[in-house]
C-alpha positions in Angstrom: 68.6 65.6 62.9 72.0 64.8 62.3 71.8 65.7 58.7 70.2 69.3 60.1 73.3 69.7 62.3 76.1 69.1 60.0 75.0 71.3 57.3 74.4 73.6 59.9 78.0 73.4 61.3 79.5 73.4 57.3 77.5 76.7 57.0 78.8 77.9 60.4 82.5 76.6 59.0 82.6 78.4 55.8 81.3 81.8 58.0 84.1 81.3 60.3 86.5 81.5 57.6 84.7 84.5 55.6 84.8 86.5 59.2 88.8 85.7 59.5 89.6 87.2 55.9 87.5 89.9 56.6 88.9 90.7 59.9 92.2 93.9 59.1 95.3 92.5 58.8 97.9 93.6 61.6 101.4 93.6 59.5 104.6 94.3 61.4 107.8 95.7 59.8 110.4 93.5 59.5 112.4 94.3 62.4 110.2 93.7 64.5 109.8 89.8 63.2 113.4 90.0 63.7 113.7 91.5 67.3 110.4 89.9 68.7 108.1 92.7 69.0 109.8 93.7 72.2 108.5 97.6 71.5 104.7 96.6 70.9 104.4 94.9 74.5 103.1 98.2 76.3 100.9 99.4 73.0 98.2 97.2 73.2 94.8 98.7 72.6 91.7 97.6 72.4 89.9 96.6 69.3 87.3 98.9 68.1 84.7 99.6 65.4 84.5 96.7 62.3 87.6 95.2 64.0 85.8 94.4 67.5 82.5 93.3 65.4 84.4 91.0 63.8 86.6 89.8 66.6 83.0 89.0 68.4 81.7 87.5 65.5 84.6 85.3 65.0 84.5 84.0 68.8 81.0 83.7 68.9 81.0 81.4 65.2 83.3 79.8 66.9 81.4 78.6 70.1 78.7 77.9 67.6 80.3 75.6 65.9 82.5 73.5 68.7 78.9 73.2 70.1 77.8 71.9 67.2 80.5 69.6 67.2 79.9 68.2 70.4 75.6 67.7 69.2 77.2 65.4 66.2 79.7 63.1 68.3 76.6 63.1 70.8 74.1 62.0 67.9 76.6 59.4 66.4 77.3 57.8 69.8 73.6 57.3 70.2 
């Protein structure tokens, strides 16, 4: 079982990092990085299309795995 779960949460890992580098890069001039972004404050929007998927896919890969994480120091102890 605890062979089953930590390939599982290596699988679950390497996804995790596949659905970051996929996720579209927000790049900021350099003034901004200078000034602190003061003038993006207001213009938040909400993600949408291949950006939200893969927001929600990051967050939930993410659950997956800490929950694995928790099964393996749960096994081990026991």
């Amino acid at each position: 079982m605890y062979n089953a779960l930590l390939t599982a949460m290596i699988v679950v890992g390497i996804l995790i990092i596949i659905a970051v580098l996929m996720q579209p890069s927000k790049q900021q001039d350099a003034l901004s990085a200078l000034s602190g972004g003061g003038g993006d404050l207001f213009a938040t929007q909400k993600a949408r299309g291949f950006e939200a998927v893969m927001q929600r896919a990051t967050t939930v890969l993410g659950a997956i795995w800490f929950l694995l994480g928790l099964a393996l120091v749960y096994l081990s102890a026991h």
